[in-house]
N, C-alpha and C positions, 0 to 999 in steps of 0.2 A: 590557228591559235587555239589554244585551250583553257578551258576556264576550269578553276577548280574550287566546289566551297563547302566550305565546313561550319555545320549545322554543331550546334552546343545543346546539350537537355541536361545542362546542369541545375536549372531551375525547376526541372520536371523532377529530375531525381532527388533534391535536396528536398520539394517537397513533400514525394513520398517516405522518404528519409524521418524525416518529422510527424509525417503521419502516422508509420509504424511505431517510430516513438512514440509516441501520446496514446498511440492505441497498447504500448505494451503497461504503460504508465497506468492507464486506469484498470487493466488487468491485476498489476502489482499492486494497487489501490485496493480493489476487491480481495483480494489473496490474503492480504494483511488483515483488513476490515475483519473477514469472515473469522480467522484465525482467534484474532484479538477478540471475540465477540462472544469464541469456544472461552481462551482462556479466561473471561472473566466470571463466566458460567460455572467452572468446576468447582468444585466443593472441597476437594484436597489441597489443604495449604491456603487458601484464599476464606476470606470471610462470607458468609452466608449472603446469597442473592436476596434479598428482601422484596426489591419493587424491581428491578429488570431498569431501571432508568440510565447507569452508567450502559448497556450494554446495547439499547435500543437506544442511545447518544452517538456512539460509534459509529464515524464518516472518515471517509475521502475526498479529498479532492485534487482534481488534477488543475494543473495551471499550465506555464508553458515551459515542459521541458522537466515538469517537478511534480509531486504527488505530495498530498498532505495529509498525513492519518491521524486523529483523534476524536478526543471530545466535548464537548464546553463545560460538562459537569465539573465543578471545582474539584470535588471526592476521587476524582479521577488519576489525577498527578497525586495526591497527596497516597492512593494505593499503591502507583505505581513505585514513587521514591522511598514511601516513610517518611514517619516525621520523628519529631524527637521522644513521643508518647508512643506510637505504633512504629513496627516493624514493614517494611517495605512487600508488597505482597502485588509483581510488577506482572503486568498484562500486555504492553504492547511493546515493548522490545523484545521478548521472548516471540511475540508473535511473528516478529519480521525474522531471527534467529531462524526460526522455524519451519521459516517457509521460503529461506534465502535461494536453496537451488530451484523451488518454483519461479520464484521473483525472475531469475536471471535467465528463466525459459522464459518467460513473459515477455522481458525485454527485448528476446533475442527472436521474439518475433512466433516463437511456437507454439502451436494450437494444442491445448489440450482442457481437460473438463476441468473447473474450477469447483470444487465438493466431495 
């Protein structure tokens, strides 16, 4: 008689699976962060840095399966959209734009220098 058994690591690999994720996640976290952090720095087209407080606001965070980029400064969304008095002078959609085929190395798991 023969016995025959089969061993599963689907639970091994679904969790390294998820760990890469989450490790690409806060790479693409950083990536963006850093980006968003130039763009609000430049002085071309954007209004004068004053105090650095939108720009040393500028976070991430990763949760599970998702990354969250911004800031709590209120002046923040209102640069990025415009309002009906100011003209829109946007920082962090251009950042992620920018850094989109980074992003998707990130996610896909490959090493490289972020700066």
């Amino acid at each position: 008689m023969m016995s025959v058994t089969i061993k599963s690591y689907r639970k091994e690999r679904q969790a390294e699976i998820l760990d890469g994720l989450q490790k690409g996640l806060q790479k693409a976290g950083l990536i963006v962060e850093r980006q968003a952090k130039i763009n609000v720095s430049q002085t071309t087209g954007h209004p004068q840095v004053q105090t650095g407080r939108l720009r040393s606001s500028i976070t991430h965070n990763v949760g599970q399966g998702e990354v969250e980029i911004g800031t709590n400064v209120d002046y923040g969304r209102y640069l990025e959209l415009g309002t009906v008095n100011h003209p829109p002078y946007p920082w962090l959609f251009p950042a992620l734009e920018e850094k989109k085929s980074d992003i998707i190395q990130a996610l896909k798991g490959r090493d490289f220098s972020i700066g």
